[in-house]
C-alpha positions as CSV (number, residue, x, y, z in Angstrom):
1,X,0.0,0.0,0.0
2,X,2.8,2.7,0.9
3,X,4.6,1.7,-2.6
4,X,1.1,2.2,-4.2
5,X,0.7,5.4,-2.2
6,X,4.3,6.7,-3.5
7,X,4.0,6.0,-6.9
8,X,0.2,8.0,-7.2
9,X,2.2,10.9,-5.2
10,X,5.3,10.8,-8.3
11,X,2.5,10.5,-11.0
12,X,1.1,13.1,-9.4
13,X,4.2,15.2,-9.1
14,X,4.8,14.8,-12.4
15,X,1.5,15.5,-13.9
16,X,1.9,19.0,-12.2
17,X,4.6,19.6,-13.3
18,X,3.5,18.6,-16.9
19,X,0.6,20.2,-16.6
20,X,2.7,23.8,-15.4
21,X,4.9,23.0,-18.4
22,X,2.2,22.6,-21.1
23,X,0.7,26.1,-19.9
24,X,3.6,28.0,-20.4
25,X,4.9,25.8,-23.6
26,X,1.0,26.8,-25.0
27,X,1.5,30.6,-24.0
28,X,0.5,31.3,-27.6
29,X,-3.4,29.9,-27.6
30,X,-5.6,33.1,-26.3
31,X,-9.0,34.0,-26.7
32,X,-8.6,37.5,-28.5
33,X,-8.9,38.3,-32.1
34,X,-5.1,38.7,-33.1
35,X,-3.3,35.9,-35.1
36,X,0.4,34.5,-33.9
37,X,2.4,32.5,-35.7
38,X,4.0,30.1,-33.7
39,X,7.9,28.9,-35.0
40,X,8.0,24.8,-33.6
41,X,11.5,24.0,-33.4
42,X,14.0,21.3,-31.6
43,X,16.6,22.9,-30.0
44,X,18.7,19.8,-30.1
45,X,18.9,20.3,-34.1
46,X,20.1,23.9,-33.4
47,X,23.9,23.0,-34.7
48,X,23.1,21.7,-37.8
49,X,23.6,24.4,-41.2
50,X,19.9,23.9,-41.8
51,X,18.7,24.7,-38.4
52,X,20.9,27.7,-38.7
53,X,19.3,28.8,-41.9
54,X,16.1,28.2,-40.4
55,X,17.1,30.4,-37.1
56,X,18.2,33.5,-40.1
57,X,14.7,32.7,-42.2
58,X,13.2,33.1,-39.0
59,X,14.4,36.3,-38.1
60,X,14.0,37.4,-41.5
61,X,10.0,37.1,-41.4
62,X,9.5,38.9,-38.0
63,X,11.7,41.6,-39.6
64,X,9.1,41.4,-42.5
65,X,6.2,41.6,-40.6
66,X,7.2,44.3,-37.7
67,X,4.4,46.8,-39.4
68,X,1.7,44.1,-38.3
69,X,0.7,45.2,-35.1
70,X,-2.2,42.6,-35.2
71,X,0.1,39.5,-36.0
72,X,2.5,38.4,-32.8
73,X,5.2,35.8,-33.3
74,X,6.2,33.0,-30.9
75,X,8.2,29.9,-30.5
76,X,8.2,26.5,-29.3
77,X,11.4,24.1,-28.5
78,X,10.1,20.8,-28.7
79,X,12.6,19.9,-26.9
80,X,11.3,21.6,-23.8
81,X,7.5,21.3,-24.7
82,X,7.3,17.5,-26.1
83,X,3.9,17.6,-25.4
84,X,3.2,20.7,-27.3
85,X,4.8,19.5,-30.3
86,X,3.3,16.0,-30.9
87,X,1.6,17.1,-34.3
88,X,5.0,17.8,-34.9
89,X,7.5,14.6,-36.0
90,X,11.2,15.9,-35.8
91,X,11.1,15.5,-39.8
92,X,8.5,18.3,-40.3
93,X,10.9,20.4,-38.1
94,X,10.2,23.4,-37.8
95,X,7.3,24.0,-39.2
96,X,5.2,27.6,-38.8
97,X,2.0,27.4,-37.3
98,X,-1.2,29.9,-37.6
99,X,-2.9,30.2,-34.8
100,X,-6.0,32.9,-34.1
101,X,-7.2,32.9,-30.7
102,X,-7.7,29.6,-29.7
103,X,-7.7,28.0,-33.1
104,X,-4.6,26.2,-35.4
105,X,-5.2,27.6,-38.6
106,X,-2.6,25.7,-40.7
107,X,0.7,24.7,-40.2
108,X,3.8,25.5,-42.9
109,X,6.1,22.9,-42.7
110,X,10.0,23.3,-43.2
111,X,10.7,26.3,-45.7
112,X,13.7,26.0,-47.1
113,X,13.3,29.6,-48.5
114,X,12.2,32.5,-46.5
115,X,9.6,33.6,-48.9
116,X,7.8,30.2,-48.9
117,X,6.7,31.0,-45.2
118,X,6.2,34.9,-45.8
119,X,3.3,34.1,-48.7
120,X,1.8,31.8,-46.1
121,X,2.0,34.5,-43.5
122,X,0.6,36.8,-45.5
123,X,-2.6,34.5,-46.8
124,X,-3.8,34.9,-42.6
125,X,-2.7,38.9,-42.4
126,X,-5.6,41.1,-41.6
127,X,-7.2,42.3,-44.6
128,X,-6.2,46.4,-43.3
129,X,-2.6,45.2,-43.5
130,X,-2.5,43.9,-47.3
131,X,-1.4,47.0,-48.5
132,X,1.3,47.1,-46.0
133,X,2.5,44.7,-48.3
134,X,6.4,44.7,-48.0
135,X,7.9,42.3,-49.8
136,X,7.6,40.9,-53.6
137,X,5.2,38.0,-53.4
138,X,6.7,35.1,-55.0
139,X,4.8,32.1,-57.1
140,X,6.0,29.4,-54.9
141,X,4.4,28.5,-51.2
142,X,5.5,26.0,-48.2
143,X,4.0,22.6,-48.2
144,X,0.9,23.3,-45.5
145,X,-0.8,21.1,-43.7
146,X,-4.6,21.9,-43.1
147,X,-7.3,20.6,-40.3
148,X,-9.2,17.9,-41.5
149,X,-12.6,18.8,-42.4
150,X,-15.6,17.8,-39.9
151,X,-19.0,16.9,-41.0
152,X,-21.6,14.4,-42.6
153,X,-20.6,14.5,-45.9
154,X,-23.8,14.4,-48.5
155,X,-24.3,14.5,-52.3
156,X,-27.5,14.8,-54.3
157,X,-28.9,11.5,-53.8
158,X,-28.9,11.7,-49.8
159,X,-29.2,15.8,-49.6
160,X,-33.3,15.5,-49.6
161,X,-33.3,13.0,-46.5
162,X,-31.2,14.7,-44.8
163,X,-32.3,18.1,-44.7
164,X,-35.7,17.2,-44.3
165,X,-36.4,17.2,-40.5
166,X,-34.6,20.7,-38.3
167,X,-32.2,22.8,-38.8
168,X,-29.4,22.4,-41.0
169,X,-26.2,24.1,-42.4
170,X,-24.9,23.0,-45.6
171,X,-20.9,23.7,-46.3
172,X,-20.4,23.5,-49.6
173,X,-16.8,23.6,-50.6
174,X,-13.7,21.7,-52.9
175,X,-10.4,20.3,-51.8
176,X,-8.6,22.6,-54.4
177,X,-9.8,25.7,-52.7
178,X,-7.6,27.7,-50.7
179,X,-10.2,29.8,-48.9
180,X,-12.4,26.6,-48.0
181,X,-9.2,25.3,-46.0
182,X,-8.4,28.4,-44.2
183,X,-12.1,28.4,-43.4
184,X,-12.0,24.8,-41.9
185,X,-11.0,25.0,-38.2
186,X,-13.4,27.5,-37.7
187,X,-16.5,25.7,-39.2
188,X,-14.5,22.7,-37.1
189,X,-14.9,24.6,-33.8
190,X,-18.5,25.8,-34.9
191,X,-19.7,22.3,-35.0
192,X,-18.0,21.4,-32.0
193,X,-20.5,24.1,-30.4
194,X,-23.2,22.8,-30.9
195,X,-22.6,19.0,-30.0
196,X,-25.9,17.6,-28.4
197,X,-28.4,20.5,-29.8
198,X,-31.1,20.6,-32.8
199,X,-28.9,21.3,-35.9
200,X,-27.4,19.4,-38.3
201,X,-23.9,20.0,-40.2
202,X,-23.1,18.8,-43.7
203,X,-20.4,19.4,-46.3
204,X,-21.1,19.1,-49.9
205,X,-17.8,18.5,-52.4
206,X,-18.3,20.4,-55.4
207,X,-15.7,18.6,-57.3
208,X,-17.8,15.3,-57.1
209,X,-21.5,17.1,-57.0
210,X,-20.5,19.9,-59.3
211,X,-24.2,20.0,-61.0
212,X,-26.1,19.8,-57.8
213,X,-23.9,22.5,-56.1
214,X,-24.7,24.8,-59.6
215,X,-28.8,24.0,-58.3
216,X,-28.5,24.9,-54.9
217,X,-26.4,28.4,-56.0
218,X,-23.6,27.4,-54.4
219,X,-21.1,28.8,-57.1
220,X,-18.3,30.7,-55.1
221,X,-16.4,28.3,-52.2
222,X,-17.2,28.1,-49.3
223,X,-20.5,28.8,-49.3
224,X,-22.7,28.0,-45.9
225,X,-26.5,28.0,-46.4
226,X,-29.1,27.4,-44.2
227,X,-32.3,25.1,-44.6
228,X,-34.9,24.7,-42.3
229,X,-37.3,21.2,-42.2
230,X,-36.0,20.5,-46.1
231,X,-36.6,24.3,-47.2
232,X,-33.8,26.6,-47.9
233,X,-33.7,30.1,-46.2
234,X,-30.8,32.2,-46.4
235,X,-27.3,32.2,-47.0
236,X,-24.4,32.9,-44.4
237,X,-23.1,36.2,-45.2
238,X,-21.3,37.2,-42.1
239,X,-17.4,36.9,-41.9
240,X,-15.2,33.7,-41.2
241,X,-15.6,34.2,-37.2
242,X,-17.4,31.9,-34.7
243,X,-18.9,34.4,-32.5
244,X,-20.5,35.9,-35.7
245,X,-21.2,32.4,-36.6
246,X,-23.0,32.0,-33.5
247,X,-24.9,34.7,-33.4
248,X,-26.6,33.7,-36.8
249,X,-26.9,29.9,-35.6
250,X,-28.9,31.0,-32.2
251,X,-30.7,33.2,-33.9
252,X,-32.8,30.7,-36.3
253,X,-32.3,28.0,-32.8
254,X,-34.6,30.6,-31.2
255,X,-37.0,31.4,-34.5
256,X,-37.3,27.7,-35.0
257,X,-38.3,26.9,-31.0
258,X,-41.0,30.0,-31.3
259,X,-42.0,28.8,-34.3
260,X,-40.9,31.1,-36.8
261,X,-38.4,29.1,-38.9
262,X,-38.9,31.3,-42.3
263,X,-37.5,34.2,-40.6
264,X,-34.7,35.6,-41.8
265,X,-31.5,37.4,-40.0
266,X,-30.0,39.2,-42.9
């Protein structure tokens, strides 16, 4: 019993300190509005020519940057913060990651030119700062590494039955898009607020149902419209934020309950 007892106190121990270490290692999440991109990076690599290219690329974006008051920059040794880093393989070392507020946006992995990772910065930038444009866009990009897409995916032959009964939002979207996977985490993190409640999420590929989308006016990507018991009502036409998001999701919750599902919010 007293070995049992000192082994739950070391766990314990441990897990604390784990637990004090993932905090500070995940500094960077936050619930504002501004956007930091996070540099992952194993210190242990940090003698090796590529890591010190990668420490000058590095140095060379913030300098890039500096006019962005709205964009922050951070770093991560996985070294320090294993836990932090386990989307992170040594191989994908270091990668840049995009996160806003709370959510990972996309991750750029390994740049072997500095340019590569400023276009992907700049792709996130707030829209004010794009004519603070700075540097000569170049045709190439990183290899990035999106969220997986959440929902029930439909197509024409299942849309019918599945829209037919509540409240349901339809993402309509293609894999080639770039918008549609900058807009994923947040319709991700949308869904996920609304787990256990009346509505229904689906995702339509274009590519495969490019006739039905045409039909249901879904011509620019993404597009998120709204049906209610099998009958479309309006379109989404707020910006890419969840709170907004929310705010038109609660209020056709609260028209449906009363009774009023026809009514519109734009």
């Amino acid at each position: 019993m007293e070995k049992l007892i000192s082994i739950l106190l070391v766990t314990f121990s441990l897990n604390s300190v784990f637990a004090q270490q993932d905090q500070q290692c995940d500094r960077f999440y936050h619930s504002g509005t501004s956007k930091t991109i996070v540099r992952f990076y194993n210190s242990s690599n940090s003698g090796s020519p590529f890591e010190k290219k990668q420490a000058t690329i590095w140095e060379d974006i913030k300098g890039s940057f500096s006019d962005f008051s709205e964009l922050s920059f951070d770093e991560v040794d996985c070294k320090v913060c294993p836990r932090s880093c386990f989307n992170f393989p040594n191989e994908t070392l270091p990668s840049y990651t995009m996160v806003f507020g709370n959510l990972l946006m996309a991750t750029c992995v390994r740049p072997v030119i500095a340019m590569k990772a400023k276009n992907f910065i700049y792709d996130y930038a707030p829209k004010k700062y794009k004519k603070l444009k700075n540097f000569t866009i170049a045709t190439t990009h990183c290899d990035v590494i999106y969220p997986e897409l959440v929902g029930t995916e439909i197509d024409q032959s299942s849309f019918d039955v599945s829209i037919k009964h509540g409240i349901s939002f339809v993402l309509y979207y293609t894999k080639w898009c770039h918008y549609c996977r900058m807009f994923y985490p947040v319709w991700n993190r949308f869904l996920d607020s609304y787990v256990g409640q009346h509505l229904n999420f689906y995702i339509v590929d274009c590519i495969a149902e490019n006739l039905f989308c045409t039909s249901q006016k879904a011509i620019g990507f993404p597009t998120l419209l709204l049906y209610v018991d099998g009958e479309f009502i309006e379109e989404y036409q707020g910006s890419e934020n969840i709170t907004e998001m929310k705010t038109f999701a609660d209020f056709h919750l609260n028209a449906y309950e009363l009774g009023k599902a026809q009514v519109k919010f734009y």
